[in-house]
N, C-alpha and C positions, 0 to 999 in steps of 0.2 A: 273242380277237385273230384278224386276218384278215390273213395273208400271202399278195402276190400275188409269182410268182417270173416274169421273165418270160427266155423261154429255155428248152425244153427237151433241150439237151445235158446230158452224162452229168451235169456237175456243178450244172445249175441241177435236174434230175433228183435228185437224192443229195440236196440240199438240201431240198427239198419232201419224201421221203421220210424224213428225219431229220425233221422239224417235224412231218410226220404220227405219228407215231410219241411225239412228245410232244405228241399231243393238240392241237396247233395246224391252225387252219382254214386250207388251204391250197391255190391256184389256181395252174399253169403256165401260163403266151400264150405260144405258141410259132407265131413268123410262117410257116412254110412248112409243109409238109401232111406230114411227119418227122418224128421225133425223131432225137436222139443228135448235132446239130451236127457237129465234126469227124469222129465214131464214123462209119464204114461200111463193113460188112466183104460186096464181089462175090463170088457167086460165079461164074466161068469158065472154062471149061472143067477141071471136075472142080477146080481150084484154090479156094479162098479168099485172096483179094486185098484186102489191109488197102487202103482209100482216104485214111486218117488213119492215126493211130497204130499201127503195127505191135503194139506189146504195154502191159503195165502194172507198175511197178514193184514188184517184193514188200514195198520201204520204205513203214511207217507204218501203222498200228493199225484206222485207217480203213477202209484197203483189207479186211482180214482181216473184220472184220465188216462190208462189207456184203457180200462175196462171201459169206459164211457162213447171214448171214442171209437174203439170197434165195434159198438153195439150192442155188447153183452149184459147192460143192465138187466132185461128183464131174465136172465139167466145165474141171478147171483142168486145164492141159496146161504146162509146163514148157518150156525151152529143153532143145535135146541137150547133149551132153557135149562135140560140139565148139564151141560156141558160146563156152565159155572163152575161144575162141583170136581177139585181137582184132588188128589189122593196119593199119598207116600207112603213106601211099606215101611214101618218102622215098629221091630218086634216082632215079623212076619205076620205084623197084622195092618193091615187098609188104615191109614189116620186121614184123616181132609186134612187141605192147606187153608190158610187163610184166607180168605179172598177179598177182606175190609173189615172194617173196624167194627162191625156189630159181628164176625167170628170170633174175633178175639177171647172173647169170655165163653167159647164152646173148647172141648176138648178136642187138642188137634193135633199135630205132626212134632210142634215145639212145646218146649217148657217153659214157665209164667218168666223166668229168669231170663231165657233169652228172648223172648218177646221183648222184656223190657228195656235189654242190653242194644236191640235191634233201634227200638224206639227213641234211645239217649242218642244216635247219631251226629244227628247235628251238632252236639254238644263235644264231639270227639276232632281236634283239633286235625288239621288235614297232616298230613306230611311232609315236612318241610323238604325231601328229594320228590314228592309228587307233587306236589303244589306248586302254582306258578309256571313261566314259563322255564323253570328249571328243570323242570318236569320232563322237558323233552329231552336234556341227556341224562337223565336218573336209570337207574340199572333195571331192566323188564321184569313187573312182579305178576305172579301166577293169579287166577280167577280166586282161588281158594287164598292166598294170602290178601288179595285187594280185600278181600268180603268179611275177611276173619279180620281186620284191621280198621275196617268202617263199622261195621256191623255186630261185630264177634261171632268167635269160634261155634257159637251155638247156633248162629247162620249158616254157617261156611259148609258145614254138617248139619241134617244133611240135604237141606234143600239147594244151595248151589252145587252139592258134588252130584247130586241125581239130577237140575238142569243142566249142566254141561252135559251130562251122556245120553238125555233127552234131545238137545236140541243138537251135537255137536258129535256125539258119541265119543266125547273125547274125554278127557282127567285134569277134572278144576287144577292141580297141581303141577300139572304142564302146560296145558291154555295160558296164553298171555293175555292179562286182565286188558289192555287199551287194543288189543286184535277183536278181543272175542266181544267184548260189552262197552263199545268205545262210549257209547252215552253215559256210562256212570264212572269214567274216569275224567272226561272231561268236566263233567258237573264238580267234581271235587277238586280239578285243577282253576275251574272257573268261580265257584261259589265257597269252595273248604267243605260242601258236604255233599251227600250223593243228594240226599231227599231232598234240600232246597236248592239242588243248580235244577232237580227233574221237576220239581215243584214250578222253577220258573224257567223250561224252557217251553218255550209257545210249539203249543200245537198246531200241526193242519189242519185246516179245515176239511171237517169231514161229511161228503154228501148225506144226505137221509137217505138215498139208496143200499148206502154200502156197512154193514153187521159192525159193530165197535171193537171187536176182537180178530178173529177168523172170519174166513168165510169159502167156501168154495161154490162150484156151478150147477146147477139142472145135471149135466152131464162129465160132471168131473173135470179137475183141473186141467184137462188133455184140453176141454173147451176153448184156454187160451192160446194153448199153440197153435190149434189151429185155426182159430181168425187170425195170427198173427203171420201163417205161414201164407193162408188167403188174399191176406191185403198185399202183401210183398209179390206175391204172384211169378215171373219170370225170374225177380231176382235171387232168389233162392237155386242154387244148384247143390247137386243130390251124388253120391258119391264121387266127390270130387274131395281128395284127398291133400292138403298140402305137408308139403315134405319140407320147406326151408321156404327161404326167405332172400332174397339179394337185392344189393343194391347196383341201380344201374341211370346215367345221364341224372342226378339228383333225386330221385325217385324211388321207388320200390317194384320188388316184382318176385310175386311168390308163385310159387313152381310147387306140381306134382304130377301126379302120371297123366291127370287132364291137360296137361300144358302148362299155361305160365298166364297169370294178369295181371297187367299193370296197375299200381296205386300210386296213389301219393299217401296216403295213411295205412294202417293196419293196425287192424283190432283183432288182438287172439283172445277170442272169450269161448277159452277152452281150459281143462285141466291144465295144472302147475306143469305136470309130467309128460304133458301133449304140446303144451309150451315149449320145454327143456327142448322138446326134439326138432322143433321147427326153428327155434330162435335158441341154440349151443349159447350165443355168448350170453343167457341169463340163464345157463346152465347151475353153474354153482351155486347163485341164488334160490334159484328156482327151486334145486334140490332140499331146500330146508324146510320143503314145505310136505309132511306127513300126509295119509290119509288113514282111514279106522273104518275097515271092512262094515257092512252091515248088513242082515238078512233081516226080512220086515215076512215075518212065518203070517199067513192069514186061516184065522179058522172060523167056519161056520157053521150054525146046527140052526133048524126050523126056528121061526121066534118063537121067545117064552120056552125052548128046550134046551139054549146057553145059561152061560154061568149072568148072573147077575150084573145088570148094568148100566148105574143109575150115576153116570157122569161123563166124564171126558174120559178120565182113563187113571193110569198111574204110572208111578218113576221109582225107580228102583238105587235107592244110593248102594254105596260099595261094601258098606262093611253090611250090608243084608246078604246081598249073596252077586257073584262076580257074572252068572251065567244068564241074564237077562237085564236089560237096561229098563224094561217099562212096557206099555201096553197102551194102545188107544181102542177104547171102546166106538169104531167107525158107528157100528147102527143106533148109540144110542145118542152121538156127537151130530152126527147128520143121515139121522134117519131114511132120505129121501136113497141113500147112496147102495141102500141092501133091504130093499122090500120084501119081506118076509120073513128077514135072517136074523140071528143073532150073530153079530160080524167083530172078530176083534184082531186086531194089529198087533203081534207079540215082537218085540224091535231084542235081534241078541248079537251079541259082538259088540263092536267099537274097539275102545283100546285097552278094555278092561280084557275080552277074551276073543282076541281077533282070528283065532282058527277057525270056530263056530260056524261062522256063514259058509265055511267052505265045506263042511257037510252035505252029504247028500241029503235030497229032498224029504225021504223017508225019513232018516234022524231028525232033521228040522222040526218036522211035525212032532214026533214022539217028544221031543226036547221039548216047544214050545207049550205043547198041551199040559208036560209036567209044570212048566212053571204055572200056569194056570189055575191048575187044580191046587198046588202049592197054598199059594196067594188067595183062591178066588174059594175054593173048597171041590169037593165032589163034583164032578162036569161028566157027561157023555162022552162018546167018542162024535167028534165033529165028524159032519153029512160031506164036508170038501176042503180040503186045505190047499192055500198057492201060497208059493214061496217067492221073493222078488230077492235077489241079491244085488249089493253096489261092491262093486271090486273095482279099482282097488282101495276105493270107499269114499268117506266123509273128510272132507279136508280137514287139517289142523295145524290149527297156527301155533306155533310154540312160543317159545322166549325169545326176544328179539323178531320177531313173525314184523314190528310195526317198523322196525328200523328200517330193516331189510325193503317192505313195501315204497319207504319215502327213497331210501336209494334210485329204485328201481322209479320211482313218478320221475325222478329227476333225468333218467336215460330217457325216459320214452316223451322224445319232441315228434316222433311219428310212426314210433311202432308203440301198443297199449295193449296191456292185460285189464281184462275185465272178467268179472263170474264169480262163482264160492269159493275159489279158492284164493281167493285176496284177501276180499273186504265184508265179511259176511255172507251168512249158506245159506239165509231166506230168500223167499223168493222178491217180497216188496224190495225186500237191500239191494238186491238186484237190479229188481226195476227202476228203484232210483237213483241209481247208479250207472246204469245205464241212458239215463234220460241227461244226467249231469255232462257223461264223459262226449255225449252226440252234440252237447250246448258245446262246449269247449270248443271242438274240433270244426263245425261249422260258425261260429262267429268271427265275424270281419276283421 
């Protein structure tokens, strides 16, 4: 059998490496003369500057073996200890989140009332259109109404409406709650509650090598593309663009200005909109699927001459202010990544203000630095600023985003979409994801 994967980011990358590995014949087209798609990790001025995703999640099985298996253990680099400490602007002033049960009795982001309302969960009868297998034709309900309806409205605001535009950049009120957060709709369709289906579903086990939360590499997330572009070796091909897809004698055979290769499978683990164009007939599908510009502004001043930075970072919900989604504090999150610096991440646009990122680099800066000084207080003028833009951005799954995926599983007996624009934008979802769809495809 002959799998063509077209895409060489990390996850059409991991894919072809799973398939290789079970003896499966296997070819990446990767259109621009790169690897690693969103993966880019600068270096500048003595820094390492994530241009994508900052880190990678320690959830899921996936993760643990391939990191293991390419060799990169002694290269995993963990969060510090104060990265625990996470923070909401609410009042235009910094509040901590929870992070367990002995925050609870400190003053924090929520009020004692919805604390409580949060904590009655279980006791909150599930939904009788969510619940069960009914569930699966009940009508698509938003991030912000699943959460206001388990949880209450003292949730839903504003710690879910500031992580959807943290992790998602998108609007709890258009995100489809079983696209975006499929593990806590399932827990309620399976147990009646979020906290006792996540209470009892089993974890993977997780090596002692690999950080409980996050973690990133010695040298930056870039570290895993390239062991992954290393171990593939010949099979990866490098501006080779595909343009469509035909079928011909039972088979496939995708075509671009390199020529044409035969398959018997294909995997586009590529954007929805780079999909659309290769494969028209999941065109209309395809089409429903959003994206939410982002610019990730980086600014840096000597250490000890930035603003203050004693955690991970902060999120910014909507009714604070529309022109900044949050901030990750890199040098104090993973210190290792800006020796010297004080380094921080200011994330603006998404779908709350998606012009933003299309600013010139100069504006970006003066933007970002405002919101800083805003939030953080009095700052210097930062020693270097880089700017990273994702155009035409962060995928987003809307209402009906799941329906729409299960149609679309049902067409593909041998053409497959895989990547963030499906099924989740982290990277481990990826990887497991990737590891699942290469078991299918090669089993007898």
């Amino acid at each position: 059998m002959k799998v063509a994967v077209v895409g060489a980011g990390v996850v059409g990358m991991t894919v072809a490496w799973h398939l290789r590995r079970a003896g499966v014949d296997v070819v990446v087209l990767e259109a621009s003369g790169r690897v690693g798609g969103v993966v880019k990790t600068l270096q500048h001025e003595g820094a390492l500057v994530e241009q994508g995703p900052q880190s990678l999640r320690s959830a899921g099985s996936a993760t643990a073996e391939l990191v293991s298996a390419l060799g990169l253990i002694a290269q995993v680099a963990g969060p510090s200890r104060a990265a625990r400490r996470r923070y909401l602007l609410m009042g235009g002033r910094l509040r901590p989140v929870p992070s367990g049960p002995g925050d609870l009795l400190r003053p924090s982001a929520f009020r004692a009332r919805d604390l409580v309302r949060a904590a009655l969960e279980p006791l909150i009868p599930a939904s009788e259109a969510q619940a069960g297998q009914s569930g699966l034709g009940a009508a698509p309900e938003s991030v912000a109404e699943f959460v206001a309806r388990r949880l209450g409205p003292g949730a839903a605001y504003p710690m879910i409406d500031a992580f959807v535009a943290g992790i998602y950049a998108g609007d709890a009120h258009r995100m489809e709650a079983e696209a975006a957060f499929p593990g806590m709709v399932a827990a309620e369709r399976e147990h009646g509650s979020v906290v006792i289906g996540m209470m009892r579903t089993p974890r993977s086990p997780r090596p002692d090598w690999l950080p409980r939360t996050t973690f990133t590499f010695e040298r930056g997330v870039q570290t895993l593309t390239r062991a992954l572009h290393e171990s593939l070796g010949g099979v990866v091909r490098l501006n080779a663009e595909v343009t469509g897809i035909e079928r011909l004698d039972g088979g496939l055979r995708v075509v671009g200005p390199f020529g044409m290769a035969r398959a018997d499978q294909v995997i586009l683990a590529v954007p929805s909109w780079v999909a659309a164009r290769i494969h028209p007939v999941w065109a209309p599908s395809l089409a429903t699927i959003g994206a939410a510009p982002v610019a990730a502004v980086h600014l840096a001043w000597p250490r000890g001459e930035g603003p203050s930075q004693q955690g991970f970072g902060f999120l910014i919900p909507s009714r604070e202010r529309f022109d900044a989604l949050g901030a990750i504090w890199v040098s104090s999150t993973f210190p290792h990544l800006a020796p010297g610096w004080d380094l921080i991440r200011v994330l603006v646009g998404g779908a709350r203000a998606p012009d933003l990122p299309r600013l010139s680099d100069r504006a970006l800066r003066s933007h970002a630095l405002r919101v800083v000084r805003q939030v953080q207080g009095p700052t210097p003028d930062p020693s270097w600023v880089q700017v990273a833009r994702h155009l035409p951005g962060i995928p987003q799954y809307g209402l009906g985003h799941s329906r729409i995926m299960r149609q679309l599983d049902r067409a593909a007996t041998d053409i497959h979409l895989l990547g963030w624009g499906y099924r989740g934008i982290g990277l481990s979802q990826g990887l497991d994801a990737a590891r699942a769809l290469a078991a299918k495809i090669s089993a007898p």
